[in-house]
C-alpha positions as CSV (number, residue, x, y, z in Angstrom):
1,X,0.0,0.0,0.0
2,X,1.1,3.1,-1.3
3,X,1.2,6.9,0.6
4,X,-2.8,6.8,-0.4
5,X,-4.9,6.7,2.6
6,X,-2.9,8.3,4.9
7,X,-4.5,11.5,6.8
8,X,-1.7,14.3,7.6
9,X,-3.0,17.3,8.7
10,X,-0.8,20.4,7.4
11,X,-1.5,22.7,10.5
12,X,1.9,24.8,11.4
13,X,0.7,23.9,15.3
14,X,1.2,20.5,14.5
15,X,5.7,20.3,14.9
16,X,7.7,23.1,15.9
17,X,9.4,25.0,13.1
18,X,13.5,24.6,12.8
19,X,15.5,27.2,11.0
20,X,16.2,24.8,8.0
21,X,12.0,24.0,7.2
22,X,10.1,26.4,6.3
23,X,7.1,24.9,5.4
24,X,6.4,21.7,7.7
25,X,3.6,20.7,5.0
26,X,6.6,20.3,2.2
27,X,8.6,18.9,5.2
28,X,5.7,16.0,5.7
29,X,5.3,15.5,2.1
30,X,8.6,15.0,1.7
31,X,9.0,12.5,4.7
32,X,5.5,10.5,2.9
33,X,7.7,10.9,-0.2
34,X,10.7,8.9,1.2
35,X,8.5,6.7,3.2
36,X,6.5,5.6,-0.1
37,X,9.9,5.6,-1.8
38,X,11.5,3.2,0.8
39,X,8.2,1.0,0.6
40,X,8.9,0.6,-2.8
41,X,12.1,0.1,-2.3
42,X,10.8,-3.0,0.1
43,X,8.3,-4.2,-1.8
44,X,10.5,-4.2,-5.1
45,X,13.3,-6.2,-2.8
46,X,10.6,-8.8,-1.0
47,X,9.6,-9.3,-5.1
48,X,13.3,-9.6,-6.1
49,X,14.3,-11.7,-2.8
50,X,10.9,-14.2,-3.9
51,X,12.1,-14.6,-7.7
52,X,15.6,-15.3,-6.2
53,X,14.2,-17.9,-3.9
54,X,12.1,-19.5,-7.1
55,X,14.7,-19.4,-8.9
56,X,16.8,-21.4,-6.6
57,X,13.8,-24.0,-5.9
58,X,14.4,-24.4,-9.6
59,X,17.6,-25.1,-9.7
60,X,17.3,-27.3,-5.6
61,X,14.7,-29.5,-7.5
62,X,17.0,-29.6,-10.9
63,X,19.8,-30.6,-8.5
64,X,17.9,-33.2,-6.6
65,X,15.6,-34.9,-10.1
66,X,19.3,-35.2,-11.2
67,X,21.0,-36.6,-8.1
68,X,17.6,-38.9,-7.8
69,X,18.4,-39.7,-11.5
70,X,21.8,-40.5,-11.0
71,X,20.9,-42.7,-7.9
72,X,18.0,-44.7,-9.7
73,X,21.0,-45.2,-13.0
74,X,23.5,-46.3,-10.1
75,X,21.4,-48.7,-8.1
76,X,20.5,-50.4,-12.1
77,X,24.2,-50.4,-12.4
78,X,25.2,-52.2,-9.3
79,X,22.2,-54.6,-9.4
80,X,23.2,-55.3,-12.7
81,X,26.5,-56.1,-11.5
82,X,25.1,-58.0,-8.1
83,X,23.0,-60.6,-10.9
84,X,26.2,-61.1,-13.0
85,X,28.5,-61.5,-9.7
86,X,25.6,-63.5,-8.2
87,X,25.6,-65.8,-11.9
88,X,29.4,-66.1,-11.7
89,X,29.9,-67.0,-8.0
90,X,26.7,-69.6,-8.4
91,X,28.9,-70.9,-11.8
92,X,32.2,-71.3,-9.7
93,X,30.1,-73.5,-7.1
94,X,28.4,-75.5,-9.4
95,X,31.9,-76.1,-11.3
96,X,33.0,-77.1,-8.0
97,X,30.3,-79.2,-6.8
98,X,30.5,-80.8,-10.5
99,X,33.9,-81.5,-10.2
100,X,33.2,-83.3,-6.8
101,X,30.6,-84.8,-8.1
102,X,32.5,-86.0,-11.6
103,X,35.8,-87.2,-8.2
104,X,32.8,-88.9,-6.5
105,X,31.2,-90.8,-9.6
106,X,34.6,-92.0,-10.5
107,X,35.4,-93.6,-6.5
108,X,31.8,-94.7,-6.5
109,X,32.5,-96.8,-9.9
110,X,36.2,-98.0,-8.3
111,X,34.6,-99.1,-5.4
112,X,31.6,-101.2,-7.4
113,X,34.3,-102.6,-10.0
114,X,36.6,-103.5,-6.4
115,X,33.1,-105.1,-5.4
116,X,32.8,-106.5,-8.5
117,X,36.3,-108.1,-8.0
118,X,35.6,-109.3,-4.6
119,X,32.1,-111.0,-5.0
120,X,33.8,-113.2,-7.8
121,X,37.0,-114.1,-5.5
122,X,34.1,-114.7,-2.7
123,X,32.6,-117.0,-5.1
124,X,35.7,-118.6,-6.2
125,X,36.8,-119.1,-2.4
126,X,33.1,-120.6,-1.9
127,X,33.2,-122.6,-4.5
128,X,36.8,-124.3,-3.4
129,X,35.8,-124.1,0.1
130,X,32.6,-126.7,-0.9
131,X,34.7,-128.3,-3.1
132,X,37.2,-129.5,0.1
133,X,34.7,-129.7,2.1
134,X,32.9,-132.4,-0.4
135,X,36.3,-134.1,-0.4
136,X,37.2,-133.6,3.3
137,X,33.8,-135.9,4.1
138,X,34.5,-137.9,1.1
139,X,37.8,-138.8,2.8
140,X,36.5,-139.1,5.9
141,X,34.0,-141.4,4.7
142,X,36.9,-143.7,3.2
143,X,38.8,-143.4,5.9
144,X,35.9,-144.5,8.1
145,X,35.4,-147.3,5.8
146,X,38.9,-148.5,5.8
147,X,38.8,-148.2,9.2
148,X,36.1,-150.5,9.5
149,X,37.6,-153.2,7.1
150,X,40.7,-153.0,8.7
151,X,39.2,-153.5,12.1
152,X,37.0,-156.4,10.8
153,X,39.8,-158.2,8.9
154,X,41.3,-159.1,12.1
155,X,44.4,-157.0,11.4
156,X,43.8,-155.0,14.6
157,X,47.0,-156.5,17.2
């Protein structure tokens, strides 16, 4: 609001008279004058001061789309590179446990063809061990027989 509306009163009773004013009505005008002036002044500073202020929200919210920008390409970027470390360190493992698996196979196979080996030498030992077992009674049995003859011919002194 400009110098309109305000009520001065131009009476000389109203403030003493110095040497240097010789008309206190000028003197008031003048004072409105510099008061309306300095409002100005203000009001053209608070205007400049606000555009100043929009003008760095601008350039805050230009700073921080950017830096939110950047963020969001950086977090692709390292998830990106967390999936492809992720694929590589479950490709090492899996080598590995193939590996293992492939060392595993081949002691599983040793130890059937070593069971393989041993079931025929346990049937080979079976086999001889009915074998002279077979002759072991047969003997006994013509050893017992013998016996018998002998002890029946009389040949027993």
């Amino acid at each position: 609001p400009g110098g309109s509306g305000r009520m001065f009163s131009c009476s000389r009773t109203a403030s003493p008279v110095t040497a240097t004013s010789a008309n206190p009505c000028t003197e008031r005008q003048t004072e409105v004058a510099a008061c309306d002036a300095a409002e100005k002044d203000l009001q053209e500073g608070m205007q400049e001061g606000k555009e100043q202020i929009k003008e760095l929200n601008e350039r805050f919210a230009k700073y921080i789309n950017n830096t939110v920008l950047n963020l969001q390409r950086k977090n692709k970027e390292l998830l990106a590179e967390l999936k492809k470390l992720e694929r590589e360190e479950f490709m090492a493992v899996e080598k590995a446990y193939q590996k293992d698996y492939l060392d595993f196979q081949a002691r599983v196979d040793e130890i059937q063809n070593e069971l393989v080996l041993l079931k025929l030498e346990k049937d080979k030992l079976k086999a001889r061990l009915e074998k002279e077992c077979q002759l072991k009674r047969e003997f006994d049995r013509d050893f017992q027989e013998l016996k018998k003859r002998y002890e029946d011919s009389g040949a027993g002194l």
